[in-house]
N, C-alpha and C positions, 0 to 999 in steps of 0.2 A: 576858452569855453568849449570849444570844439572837443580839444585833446581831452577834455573832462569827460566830456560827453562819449569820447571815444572809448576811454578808458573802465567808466562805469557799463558799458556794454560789451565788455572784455571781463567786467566782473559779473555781470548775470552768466556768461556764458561759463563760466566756471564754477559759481555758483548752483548752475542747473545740470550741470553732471552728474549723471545717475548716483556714483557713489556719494559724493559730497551731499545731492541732496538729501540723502538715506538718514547722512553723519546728523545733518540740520534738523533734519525731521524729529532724527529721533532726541535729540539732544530738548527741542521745545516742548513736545511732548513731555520727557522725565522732568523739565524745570515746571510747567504749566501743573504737574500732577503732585510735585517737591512743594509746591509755594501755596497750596490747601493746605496741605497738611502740617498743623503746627509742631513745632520742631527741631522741622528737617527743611532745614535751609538749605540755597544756594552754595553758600559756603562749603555747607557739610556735602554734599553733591556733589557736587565738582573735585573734593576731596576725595573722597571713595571711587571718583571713575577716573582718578588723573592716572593712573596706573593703566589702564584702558588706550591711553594714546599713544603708550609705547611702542602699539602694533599697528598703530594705523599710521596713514600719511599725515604729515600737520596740518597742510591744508584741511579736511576733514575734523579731524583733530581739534584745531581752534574754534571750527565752525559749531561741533557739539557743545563742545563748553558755552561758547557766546548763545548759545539755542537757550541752554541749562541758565545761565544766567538772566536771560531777558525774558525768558517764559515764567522763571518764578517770580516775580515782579505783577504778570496778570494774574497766575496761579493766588498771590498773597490777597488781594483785594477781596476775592469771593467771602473768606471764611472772616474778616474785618469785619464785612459790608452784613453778611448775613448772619453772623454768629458772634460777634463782637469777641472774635478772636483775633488779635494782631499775628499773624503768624511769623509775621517777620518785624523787626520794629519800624522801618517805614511805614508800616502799614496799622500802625499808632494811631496814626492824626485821622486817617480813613474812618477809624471807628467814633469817632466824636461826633459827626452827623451823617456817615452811611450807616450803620447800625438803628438809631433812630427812625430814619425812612425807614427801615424795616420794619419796625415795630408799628409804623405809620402805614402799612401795607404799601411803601415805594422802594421796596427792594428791587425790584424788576428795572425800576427805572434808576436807582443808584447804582447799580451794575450797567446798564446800559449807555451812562453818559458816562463811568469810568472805562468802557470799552473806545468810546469815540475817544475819550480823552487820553485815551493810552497810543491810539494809535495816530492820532495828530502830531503829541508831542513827540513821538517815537519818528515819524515823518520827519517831523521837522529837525529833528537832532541829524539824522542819514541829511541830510540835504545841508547841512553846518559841517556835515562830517565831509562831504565831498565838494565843496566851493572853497574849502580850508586847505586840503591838501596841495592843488598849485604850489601854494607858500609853504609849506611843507616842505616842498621838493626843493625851492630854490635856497630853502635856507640850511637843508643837507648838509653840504658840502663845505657848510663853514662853521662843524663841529668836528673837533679832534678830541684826545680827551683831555685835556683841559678843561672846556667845555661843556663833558661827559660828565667829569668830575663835580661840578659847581653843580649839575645840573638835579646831581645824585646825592646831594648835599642838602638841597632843597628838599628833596623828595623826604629823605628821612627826616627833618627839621618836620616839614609841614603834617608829615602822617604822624610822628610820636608828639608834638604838641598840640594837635588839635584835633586828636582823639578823643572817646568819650570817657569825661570824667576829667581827673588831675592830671595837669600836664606832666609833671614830674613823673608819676607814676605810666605813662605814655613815654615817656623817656628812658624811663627803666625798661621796659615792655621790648623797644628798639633795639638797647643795647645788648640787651637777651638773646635778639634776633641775630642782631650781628653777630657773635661769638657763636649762637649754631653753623655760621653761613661759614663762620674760617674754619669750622674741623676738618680736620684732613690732612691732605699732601699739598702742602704751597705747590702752585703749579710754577713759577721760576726756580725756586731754589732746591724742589724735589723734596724738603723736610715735612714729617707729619707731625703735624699739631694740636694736639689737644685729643689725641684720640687715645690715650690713656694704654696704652698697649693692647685694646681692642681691634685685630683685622678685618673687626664688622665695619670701624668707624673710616676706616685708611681713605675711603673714597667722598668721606664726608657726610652730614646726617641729610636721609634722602628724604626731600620734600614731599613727595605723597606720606611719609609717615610720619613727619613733624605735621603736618596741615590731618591729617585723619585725624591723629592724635589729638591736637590741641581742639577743635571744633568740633568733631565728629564721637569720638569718644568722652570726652569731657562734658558733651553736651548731652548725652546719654547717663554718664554720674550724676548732672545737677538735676536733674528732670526724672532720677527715680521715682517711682513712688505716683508720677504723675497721669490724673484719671484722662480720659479720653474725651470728647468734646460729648457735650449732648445738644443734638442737631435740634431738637421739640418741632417747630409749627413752621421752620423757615424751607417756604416750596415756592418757588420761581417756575413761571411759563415763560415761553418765549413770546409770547405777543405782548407781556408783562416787561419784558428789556427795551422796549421803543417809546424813548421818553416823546415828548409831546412838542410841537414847535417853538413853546410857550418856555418849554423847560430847556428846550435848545439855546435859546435866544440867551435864558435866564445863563447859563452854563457857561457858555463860549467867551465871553471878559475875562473870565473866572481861568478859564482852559487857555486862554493867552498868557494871562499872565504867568500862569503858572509854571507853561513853558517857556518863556523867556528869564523864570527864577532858577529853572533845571539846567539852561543852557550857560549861565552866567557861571553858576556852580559846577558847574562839570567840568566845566575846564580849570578849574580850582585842584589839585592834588591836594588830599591828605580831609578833604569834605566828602562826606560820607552823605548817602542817599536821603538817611534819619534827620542830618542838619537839613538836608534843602526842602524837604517835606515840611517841615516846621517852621519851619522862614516862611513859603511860599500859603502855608494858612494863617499864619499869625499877619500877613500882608494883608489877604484877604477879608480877615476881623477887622482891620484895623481902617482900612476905605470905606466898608459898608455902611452905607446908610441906617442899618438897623443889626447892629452886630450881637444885640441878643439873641438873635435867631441862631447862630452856630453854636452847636451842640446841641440844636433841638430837631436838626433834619434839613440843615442849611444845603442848600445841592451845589454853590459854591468849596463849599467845606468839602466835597468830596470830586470835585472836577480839578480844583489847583493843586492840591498834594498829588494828585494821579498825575496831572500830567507834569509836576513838576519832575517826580519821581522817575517819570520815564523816557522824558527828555536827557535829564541828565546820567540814569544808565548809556544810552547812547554813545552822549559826550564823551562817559568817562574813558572811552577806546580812544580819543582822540590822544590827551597826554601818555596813556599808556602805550599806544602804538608809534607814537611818532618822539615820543622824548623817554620811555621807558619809567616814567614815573605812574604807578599804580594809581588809582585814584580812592579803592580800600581795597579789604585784603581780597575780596573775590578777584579784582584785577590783578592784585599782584599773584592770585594764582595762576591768571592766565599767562600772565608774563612769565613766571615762573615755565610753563608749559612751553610758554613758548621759545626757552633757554633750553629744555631739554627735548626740543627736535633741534636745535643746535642753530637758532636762530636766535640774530642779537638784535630786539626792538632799537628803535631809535628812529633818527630824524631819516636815515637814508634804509631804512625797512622799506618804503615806497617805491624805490626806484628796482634795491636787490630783489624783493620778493612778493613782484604786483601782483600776484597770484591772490596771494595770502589778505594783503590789504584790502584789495578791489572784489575779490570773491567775499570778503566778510561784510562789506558794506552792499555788497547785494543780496546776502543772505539776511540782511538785517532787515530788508523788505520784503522778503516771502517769506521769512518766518514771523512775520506782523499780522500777516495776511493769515498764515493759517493759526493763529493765537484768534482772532478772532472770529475766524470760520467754526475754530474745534470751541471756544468758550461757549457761543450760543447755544449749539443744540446738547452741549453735554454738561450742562450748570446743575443737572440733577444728579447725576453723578457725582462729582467732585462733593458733591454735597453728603450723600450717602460717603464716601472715601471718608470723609471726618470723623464717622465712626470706629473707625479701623481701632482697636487697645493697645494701647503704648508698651503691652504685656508682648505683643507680638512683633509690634514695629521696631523698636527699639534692639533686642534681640538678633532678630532678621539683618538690621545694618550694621550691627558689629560682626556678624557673621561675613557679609559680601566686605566689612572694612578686613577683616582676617584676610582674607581669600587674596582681595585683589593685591594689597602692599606685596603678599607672599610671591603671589607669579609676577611680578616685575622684576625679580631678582632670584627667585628659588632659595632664599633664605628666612631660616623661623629670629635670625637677629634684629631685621626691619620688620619684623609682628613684637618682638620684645618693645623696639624702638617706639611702634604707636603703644604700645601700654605706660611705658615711662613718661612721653608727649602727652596720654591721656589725664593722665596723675597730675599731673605739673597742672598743665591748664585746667582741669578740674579744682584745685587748689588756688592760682590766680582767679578764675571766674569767684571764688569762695571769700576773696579779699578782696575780690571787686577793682581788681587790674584788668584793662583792657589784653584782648588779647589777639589780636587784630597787627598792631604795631610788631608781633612778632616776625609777622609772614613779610612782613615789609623791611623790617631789620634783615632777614636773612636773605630775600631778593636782591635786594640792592645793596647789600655792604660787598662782598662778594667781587660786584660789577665796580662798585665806589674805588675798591684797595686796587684793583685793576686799572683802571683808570689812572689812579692816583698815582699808581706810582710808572706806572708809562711817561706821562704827564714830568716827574722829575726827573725822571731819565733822559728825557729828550732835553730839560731845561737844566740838564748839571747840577740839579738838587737848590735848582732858585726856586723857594718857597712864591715871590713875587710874581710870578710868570702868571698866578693866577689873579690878579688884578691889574695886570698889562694888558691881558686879552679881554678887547669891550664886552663881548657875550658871556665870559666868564664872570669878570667883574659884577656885572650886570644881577648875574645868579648869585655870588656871594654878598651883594650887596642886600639883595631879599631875602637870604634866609636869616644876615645880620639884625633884620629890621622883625622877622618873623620870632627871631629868640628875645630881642627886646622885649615884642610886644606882649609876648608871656610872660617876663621878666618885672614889667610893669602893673601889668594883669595882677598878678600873682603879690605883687607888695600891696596894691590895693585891697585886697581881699585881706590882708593882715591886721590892713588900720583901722578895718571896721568894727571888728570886734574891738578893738584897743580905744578906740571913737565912743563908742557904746559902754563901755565900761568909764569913763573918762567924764561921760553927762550922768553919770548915775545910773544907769539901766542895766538889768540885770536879765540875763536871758537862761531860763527855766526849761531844762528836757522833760519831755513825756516821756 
């Protein structure tokens, strides 16, 4: 307890370094101002500035990103809650009775108990995040990669099959991933692979312009054409955001539970923000005394999805920093990030680079602090931002996506690269292929074939060695159980129709 305690006072202090906190500042700041505007997600953010950390230190580095990501998370809620715009689809379930209350003149106060609620659960995830690591630490040292291997197994298993939509199709998405991740020069045996006699590709396809490309530009193709929000009558004061003791009381079961459904799921890889949000109000329907009420301005309805939401962004640093499995793809951008300052997440990140771990989990609480200092008094704002024309927004970010892939390398073949990455996932979003699993294929396959084959090297090419070791074992044994259960999933969904055809019934498209 002590050493925890020592250690998280070792990460304020790094933390509150002038430059780092500049990195923090600014990074919540652009997520807080990214997550109004519908869009322009986290995703696509983090995307456009991952070029941006080339030049800075990673410490800092990581810190903006994690800013960028947990700031759009309160950024999304406003334009839900006030304008029954999902700006991000977490922020789906938000509109089913914060929107409502608005119409209901309790906007003020559905913003105000999603701020409490964001910052509890957010609390309480940093305080799971640092009582967990102890064990963290002691169980370092008894991963090699064997281990790495199983581990990395899992990761793509759980993110390509229970993604959104068809697991198959999540499958395919992966395997996508992987085969951008090997282009290149095998780093043992010095042959380049797949790079078709291109000396653009010799170093492999560069992640800021596969991730711009696929999210950033593609999501600029689907959304042509698309009008700008109209704000009409939704005006918030600030004496208007201080729900009532009455509405406290009503909220906070609601704001428990919800964080205890974000904490469960977060440490889950390959469960996206969208499943826990929807679990954690479909709970909440499901207890209530009078569950007609949700979708008519329930304040339940908008306390459990918030806080489940942001408890488990929190979380999701947990498996990505300490076992390297992303938990989606915004994480495994960071991970990604965090491979090219030349830094290998995992179990033993904690011990090499406390800097890095223990400054982020203290930046995780004063960038809480000013999400909810900057939300209250500038709600009118954000609000006016929703006007911006997609004639101008849209434009603007393919212009800074040009710019920035181009200065990380001074080549116009990584600007070709995010055009061809925009095409492609413009085309999967179009068939309604997840595109998520890709950034996840190519993070982790990469580190998998690494692993892997270290792993038979040391064992003489014993395929066994990885059910000899209990920790390994342990991981192949889950993700065995994890491809069943889609396996089974997936034959059931067949026999229903066949079921239904079988008693006479006949099923009719509109």
């Amino acid at each position: 307890m002590h050493q925890t305690l020592s250690d998280l006072w070792f990460g304020f202090g790094v933390a509150l370094q002038p430059t780092h906190l500049m990195w923090s500042v600014f990074g919540v700041l652009v997520g807080n101002l990214i997550g109004v505007l519908p869009g322009m997600g986290a995703l696509t953010t983090i995307s456009i500035l991952l070029p941006l950390t080339y030049v800075i230190a990673p410490v800092p580095a990581i810190l903006m990103l994690a800013g960028i990501f947990y700031g759009s998370q309160y950024g999304g809620a406003i334009g839900a809650i006030l304008l029954n715009l999902p700006s991000h689809p977490p922020h789906a379930v938000t509109c089913l009775d914060g929107y409502p209350m608005t119409r209901q003149g309790k906007g003020g106060t559905a913003l105000g108990i999603t701020m409490m609620s964001s910052f509890f659960a957010a609390s309480f995830g940093i305080v799971v995040m640092i009582f967990l690591s102890p064990l963290l630490v002691r169980v370092a040292f008894k991963f090699g990669p064997t281990e790495i291997s199983a581990i990395m197994l899992l990761g793509l298993l759980a993110g390509g099959t229970m993604a959104r939509g068809s697991p198959l199709k999540g499958v395919a998405m992966t395997a996508f991933g992987l085969l951008c991740g090997v282009v290149g020069t095998d780093v043992n045996s010095g042959t380049s692979r797949f790079s078709f006699g291109l000396a653009g590709l010799s170093d492999g396809v560069e992640l800021g312009a596969l991730c711009m490309g696929l999210f950033g530009v593609a999501d600029f193709l689907v959304s042509v054409g698309k009008e700008s929000a109209q704000v009409g009558h939704a005006r918030v004061r600030m004496r208007d955001m201080r729900p009532s003791r009455a509405e406290i009381r009503q909220a906070m079961p609601a704001m428990l539970r919800g964080t205890l459904v974000g904490t469960l799921f977060g440490a889950m890889p390959g469960t996206g923000p969208t499943i826990t949000t929807f679990i954690a109000y479909a709970l909440e329907r499901r207890i209530a005394r009078k569950p007609e009420r949700f979708g008519h301005g329930a304040i339940e309805g908008v306390a459990s999805p918030e806080a489940a939401s942001h408890s488990k962004t929190q979380i999701d640093f947990i498996p990505t920093m300490s076992l390297g499995i992303p938990g989606d793809a915004v994480m495994a951008l960071i991970l990604g990030a965090l491979i090219l300052k030349g830094i290998q997440p995992g179990p033993q990140l904690i011990t090499e680079h406390p800097d890095i771990f223990w400054g982020l989990i203290a930046s995780f609480w004063i960038g809480n602090v000013l999400l909810v200092l900057l939300n209250v008094p500038m709600i009118g704002v954000w609000v006016k931002l929703l006007q911006v024309p997609y004639k101008y927004l849209f434009p603007s970010a393919i212009f800074f996506i040009c710019v920035g892939v181009f200065s990380s390398h001074n080549a116009l073949f990584d600007v070709g690269m995010v055009g061809v990455a925009g095409v492609i996932g413009a085309v999967f979003i179009a068939l309604d292929f997840p595109v998520s699993p890709v950034v996840l294929g190519y993070v982790l396959g990469p580190m998998l074939e690494e692993n892997f084959r270290r792993a038979l090297l040391i064992s003489r090419g014993d395929l066994s060695v990885f059910i000899q070791r209990p920790i390994s074992a342990t991981f192949v044994t889950i993700s065995a159980l994890v491809l069943l259960f889609q396996i089974v999933a997936y034959l059931r969904r067949l026999r229903r129709p066949a079921a239904a055809l079988s008693s006479g019934e006949f099923v009719t498209e509109e």
